[in-house]
GUPA-942680 format. One record per residue (C-alpha): residue number from 1; x, y, z. Coordinates in Angstrom, 2 decimals. Layout:
GUPA-942680
+------+---------+---------+---------+
: kelo :      px :      py :      pz :
+------+---------+---------+---------+
:  NUM :       X :       Y :       Z :
...
+------+---------+---------+---------+
END
This chain:
GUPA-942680
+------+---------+---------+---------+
: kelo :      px :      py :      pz :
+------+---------+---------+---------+
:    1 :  -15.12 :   20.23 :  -23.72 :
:    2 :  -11.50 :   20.89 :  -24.30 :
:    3 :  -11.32 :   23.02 :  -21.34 :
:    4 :  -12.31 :   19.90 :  -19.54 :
:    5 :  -10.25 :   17.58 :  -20.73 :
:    6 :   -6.98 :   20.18 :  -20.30 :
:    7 :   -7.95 :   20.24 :  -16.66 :
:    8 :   -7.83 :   16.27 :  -16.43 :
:    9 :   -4.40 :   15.73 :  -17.79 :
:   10 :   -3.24 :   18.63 :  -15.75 :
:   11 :   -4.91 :   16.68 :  -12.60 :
:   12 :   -3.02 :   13.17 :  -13.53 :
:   13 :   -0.04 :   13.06 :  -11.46 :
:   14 :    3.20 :   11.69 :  -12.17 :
:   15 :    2.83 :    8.77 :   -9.62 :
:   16 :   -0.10 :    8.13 :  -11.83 :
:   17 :    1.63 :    7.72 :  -14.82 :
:   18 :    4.15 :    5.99 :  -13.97 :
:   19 :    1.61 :    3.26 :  -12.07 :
:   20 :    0.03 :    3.03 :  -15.29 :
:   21 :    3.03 :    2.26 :  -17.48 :
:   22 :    4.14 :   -0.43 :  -15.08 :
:   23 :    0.59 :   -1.51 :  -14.92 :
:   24 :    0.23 :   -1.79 :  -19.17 :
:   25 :    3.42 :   -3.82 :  -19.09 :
:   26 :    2.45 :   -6.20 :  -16.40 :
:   27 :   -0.44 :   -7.11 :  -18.81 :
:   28 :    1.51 :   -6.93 :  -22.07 :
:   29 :    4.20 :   -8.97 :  -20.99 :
:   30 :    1.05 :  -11.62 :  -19.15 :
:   31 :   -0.22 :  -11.56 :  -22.28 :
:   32 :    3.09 :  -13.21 :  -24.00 :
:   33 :    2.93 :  -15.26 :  -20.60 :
:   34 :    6.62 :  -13.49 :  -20.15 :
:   35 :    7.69 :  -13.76 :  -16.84 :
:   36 :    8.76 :  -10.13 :  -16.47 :
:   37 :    5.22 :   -9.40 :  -15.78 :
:   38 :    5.51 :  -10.46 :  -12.49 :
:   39 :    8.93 :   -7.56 :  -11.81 :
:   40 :    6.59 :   -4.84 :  -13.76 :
:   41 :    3.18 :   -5.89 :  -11.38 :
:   42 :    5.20 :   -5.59 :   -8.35 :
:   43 :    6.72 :   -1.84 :   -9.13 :
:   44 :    3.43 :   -0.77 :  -10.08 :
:   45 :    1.57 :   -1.86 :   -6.77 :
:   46 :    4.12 :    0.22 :   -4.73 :
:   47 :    3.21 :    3.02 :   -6.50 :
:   48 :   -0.69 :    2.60 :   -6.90 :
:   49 :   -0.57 :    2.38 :   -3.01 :
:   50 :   -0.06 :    5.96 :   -1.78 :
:   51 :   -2.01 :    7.14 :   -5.00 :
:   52 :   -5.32 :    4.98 :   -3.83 :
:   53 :   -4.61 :    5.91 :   -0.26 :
:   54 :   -5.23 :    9.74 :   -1.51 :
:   55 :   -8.74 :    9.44 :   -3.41 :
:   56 :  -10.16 :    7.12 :   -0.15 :
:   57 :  -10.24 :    4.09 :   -1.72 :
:   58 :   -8.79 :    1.93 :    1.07 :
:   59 :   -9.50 :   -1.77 :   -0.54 :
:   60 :   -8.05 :   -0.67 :   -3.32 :
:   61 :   -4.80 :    0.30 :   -1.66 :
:   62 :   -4.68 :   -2.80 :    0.41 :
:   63 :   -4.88 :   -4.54 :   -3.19 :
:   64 :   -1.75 :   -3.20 :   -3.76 :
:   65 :   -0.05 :   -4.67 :   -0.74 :
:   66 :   -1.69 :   -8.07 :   -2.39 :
:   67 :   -0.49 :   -7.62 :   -5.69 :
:   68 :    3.57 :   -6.53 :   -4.29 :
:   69 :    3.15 :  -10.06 :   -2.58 :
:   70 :    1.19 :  -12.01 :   -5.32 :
:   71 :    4.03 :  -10.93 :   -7.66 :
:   72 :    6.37 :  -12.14 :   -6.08 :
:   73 :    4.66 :  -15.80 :   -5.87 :
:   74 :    3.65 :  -15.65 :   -9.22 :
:   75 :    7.14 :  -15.07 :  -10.30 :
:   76 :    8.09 :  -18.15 :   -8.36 :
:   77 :    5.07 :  -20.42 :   -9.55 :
:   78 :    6.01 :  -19.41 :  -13.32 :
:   79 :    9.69 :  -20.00 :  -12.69 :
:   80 :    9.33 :  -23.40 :  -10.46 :
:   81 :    5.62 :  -24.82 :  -10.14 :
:   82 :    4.03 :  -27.77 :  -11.92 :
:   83 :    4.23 :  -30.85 :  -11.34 :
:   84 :    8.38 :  -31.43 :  -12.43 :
:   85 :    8.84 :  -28.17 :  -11.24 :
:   86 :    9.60 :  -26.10 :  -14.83 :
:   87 :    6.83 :  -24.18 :  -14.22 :
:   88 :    3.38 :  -23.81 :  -15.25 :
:   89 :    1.19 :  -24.69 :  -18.20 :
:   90 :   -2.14 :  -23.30 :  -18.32 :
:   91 :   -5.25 :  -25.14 :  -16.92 :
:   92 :   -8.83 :  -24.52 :  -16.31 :
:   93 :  -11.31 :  -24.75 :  -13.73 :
:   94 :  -14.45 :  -27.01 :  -13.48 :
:   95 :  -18.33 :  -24.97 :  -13.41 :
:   96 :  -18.59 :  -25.93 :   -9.67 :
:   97 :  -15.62 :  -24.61 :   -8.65 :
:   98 :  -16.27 :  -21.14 :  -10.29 :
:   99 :  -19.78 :  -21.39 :   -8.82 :
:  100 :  -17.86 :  -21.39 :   -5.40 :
:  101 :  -15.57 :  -18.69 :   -5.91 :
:  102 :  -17.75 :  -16.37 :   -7.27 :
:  103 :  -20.13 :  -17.37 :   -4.38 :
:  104 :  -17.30 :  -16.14 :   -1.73 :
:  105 :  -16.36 :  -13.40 :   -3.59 :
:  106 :  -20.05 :  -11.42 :   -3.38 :
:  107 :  -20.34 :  -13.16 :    0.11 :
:  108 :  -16.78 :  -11.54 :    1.16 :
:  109 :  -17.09 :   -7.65 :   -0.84 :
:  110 :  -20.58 :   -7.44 :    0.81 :
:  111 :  -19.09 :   -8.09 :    4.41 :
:  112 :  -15.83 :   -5.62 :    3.56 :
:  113 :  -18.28 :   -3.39 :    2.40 :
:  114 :  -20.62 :   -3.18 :    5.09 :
:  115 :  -17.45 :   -2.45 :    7.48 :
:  116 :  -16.20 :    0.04 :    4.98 :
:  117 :  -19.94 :    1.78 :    4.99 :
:  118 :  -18.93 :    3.24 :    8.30 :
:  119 :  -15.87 :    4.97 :    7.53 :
:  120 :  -15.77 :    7.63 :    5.11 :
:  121 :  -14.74 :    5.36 :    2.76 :
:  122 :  -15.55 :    6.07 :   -1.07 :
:  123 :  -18.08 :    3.33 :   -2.60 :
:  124 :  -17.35 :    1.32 :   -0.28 :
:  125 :  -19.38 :   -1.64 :   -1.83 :
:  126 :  -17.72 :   -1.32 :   -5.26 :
:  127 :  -14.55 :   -1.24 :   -4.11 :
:  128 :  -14.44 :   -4.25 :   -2.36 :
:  129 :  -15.99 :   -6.17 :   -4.59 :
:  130 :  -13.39 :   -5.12 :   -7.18 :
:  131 :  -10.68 :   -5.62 :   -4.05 :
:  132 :  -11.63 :   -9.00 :   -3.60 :
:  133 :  -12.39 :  -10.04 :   -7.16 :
:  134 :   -9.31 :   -9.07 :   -8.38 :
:  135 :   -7.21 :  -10.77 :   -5.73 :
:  136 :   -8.94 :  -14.16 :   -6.50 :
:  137 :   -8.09 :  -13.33 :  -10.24 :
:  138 :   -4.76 :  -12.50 :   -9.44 :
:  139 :   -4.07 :  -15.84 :   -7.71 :
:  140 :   -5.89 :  -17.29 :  -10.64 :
:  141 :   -3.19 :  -15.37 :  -13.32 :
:  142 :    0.10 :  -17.28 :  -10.88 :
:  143 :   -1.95 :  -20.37 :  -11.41 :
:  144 :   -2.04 :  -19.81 :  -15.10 :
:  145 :   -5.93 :  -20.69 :  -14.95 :
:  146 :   -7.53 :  -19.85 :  -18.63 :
:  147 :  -10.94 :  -18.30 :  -16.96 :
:  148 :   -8.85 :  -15.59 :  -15.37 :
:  149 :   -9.41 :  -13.20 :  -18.36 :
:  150 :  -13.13 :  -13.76 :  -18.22 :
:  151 :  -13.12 :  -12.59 :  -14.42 :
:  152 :  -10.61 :   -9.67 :  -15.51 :
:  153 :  -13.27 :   -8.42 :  -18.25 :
:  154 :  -16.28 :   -7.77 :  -15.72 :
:  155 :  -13.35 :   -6.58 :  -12.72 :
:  156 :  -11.92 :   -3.87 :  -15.34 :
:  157 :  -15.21 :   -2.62 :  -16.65 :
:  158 :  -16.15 :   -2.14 :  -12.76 :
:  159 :  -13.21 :   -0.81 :  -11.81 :
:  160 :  -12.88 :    2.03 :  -14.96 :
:  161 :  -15.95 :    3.62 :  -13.53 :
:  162 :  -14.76 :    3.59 :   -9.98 :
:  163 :  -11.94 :    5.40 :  -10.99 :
:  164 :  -13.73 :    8.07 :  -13.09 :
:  165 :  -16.06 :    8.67 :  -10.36 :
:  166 :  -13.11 :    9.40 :   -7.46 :
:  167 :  -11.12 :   11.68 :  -10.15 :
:  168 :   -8.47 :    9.01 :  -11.23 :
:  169 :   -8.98 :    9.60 :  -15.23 :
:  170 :   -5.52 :    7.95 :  -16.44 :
:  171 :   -6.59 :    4.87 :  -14.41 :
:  172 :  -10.18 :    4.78 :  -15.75 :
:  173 :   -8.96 :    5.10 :  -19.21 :
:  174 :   -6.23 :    2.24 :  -18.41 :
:  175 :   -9.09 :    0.19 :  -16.98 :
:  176 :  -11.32 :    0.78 :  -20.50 :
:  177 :   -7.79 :   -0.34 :  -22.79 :
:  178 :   -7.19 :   -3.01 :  -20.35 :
:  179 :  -11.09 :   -4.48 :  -21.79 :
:  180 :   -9.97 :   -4.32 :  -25.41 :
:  181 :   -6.12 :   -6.94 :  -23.92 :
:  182 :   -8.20 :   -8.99 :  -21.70 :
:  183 :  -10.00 :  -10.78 :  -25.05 :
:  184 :   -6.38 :  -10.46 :  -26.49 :
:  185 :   -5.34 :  -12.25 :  -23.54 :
:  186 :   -8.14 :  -14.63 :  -23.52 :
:  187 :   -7.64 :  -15.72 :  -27.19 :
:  188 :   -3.81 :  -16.07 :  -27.30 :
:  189 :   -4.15 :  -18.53 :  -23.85 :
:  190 :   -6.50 :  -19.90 :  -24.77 :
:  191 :   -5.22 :  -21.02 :  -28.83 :
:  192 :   -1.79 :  -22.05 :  -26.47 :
:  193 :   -4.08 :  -24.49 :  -23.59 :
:  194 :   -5.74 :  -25.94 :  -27.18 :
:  195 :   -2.30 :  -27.18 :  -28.60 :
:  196 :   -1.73 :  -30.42 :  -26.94 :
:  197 :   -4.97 :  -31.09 :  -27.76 :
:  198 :   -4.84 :  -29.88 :  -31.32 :
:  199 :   -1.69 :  -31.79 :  -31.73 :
:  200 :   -3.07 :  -35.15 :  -30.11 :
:  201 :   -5.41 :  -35.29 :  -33.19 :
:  202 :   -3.12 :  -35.00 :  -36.13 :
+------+---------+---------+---------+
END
C-alpha cells in the first residue's frame, strides 16, 4: 500500500501541481465571489491543456481553451455586467430552464462522444459529458447563477473518477476536495442571494 502510493506522488508532475494550485484558488477565491478567481482560472487552464492532451483526454483539453476564454468574460461580467453596469449579483434559474439545459447537455456529450468513440480517445462518453457540463456551469459561475454549485457537485464527482482511471491522481483527489467547497460554495451564495430578501422582512 505504501509502495503504491510512493509511486503516485512520484508520477504527479510538476505541471500538475501547479494546475492544481491555480485550480484550488480559482474556487477559493469564487467562493468569497473575489474577482481574482477569474486571473487564477485562466493560468490554470493553460497549464491543464498540455497535461490533458498527454493522458488522451481531448474534451477535456479543449475545456481548457473554454475556461482561458470564459475567464476572461467572467472577469469582465463581475467587473461591468448587471443591469447599471457594477457588476453582478447573484440570481437563479427557473425549473424549465434547467430542464432545457440539462436536456442539451446529455443530447450534446452523447453526440461528442459518439465522434470521440472513433478515435482512440479515452472514455470518450464521460469525458464529454463532463466537457460539456462543465462549460455550461462555467458560463453559469460568470452569470453568478446560485444552481451552478449543484451542477458542479455531480460534474466533480464524475470527473474525480475520470481522472483516477487515466492516471491523473493529484487531479482526482482535487476533484474529491473540490465536493466537500462546492456545498461551501453553495451555502455562502446562497445565505448572500437570501439577504435582500431577509432584509425586506425586518
Amino acid at each position: 500500500m505504501l509502495d503504491r502510493s510512493l509511486s503516485l506522488i512520484a508520477d504527479i508532475s510538476g505541471l500538475e501541481a501547479w494546475a492544481v494550485l491555480f485550480a484550488i484558488a480559482y474556487l477559493l477565491l469564487a467562493i468569497r465571489r473575489n474577482i481574482w478567481c477569474w486571473p487564477a482560472a485562466f493560468v490554470s487552464a493553460l497549464l491543464s491543456l498540455l497535461l490533458f492532451f498527454q493522458a488522451l483526454l481531448y474534451m477535456q483539453a479543449v475545456l481548457q481553451l473554454f475556461y482561458a476564454g470564459m475567464a476572461v468574460y467572467g472577469w469582465h461580467q463581475w467587473r461591468h455586467g448587471g443591469r447599471e453596469r457594477h457588476g453582478l449579483q447573484i440570481s437563479t434559474w427557473p425549473p424549465r430552464r434547467h430542464a432545457v439545459v440539462i436536456g442539451l447537455i446529455l443530447i450534446v456529450s452523447a453526440a461528442f462522444g459518439m465522434g470521440l468513440s472513433r478515435t482512440e480517445a479515452a472514455l470518450p462518453y464521460l469525458d464529454s459529458l463532463t466537457t460539456v457540463a462543465a462549460m455550461v456551469t462555467t458560463y453559469m459561475v460568470a452569470k453568478k447563477v446560485l444552481e451552478n454549485w449543484i451542477y458542479w457537485f455531480v460534474i466533480d464527482a464524475a470527473a474525480a473518477y475520470l481522472y483516477a482511471v487515466r492516471g491523473l491522481p493529484l487531479y482526482a483527489a482535487l476533484f474529491l476536495f473540490y465536493l466537500v467547497l462546492v456545498v461551501v460554495g453553495f451555502c455562502q451564495w446562497w445565505r448572500e442571494w437570501r439577504a435582500p430578501a431577509a432584509a425586506m422582512l425586518h
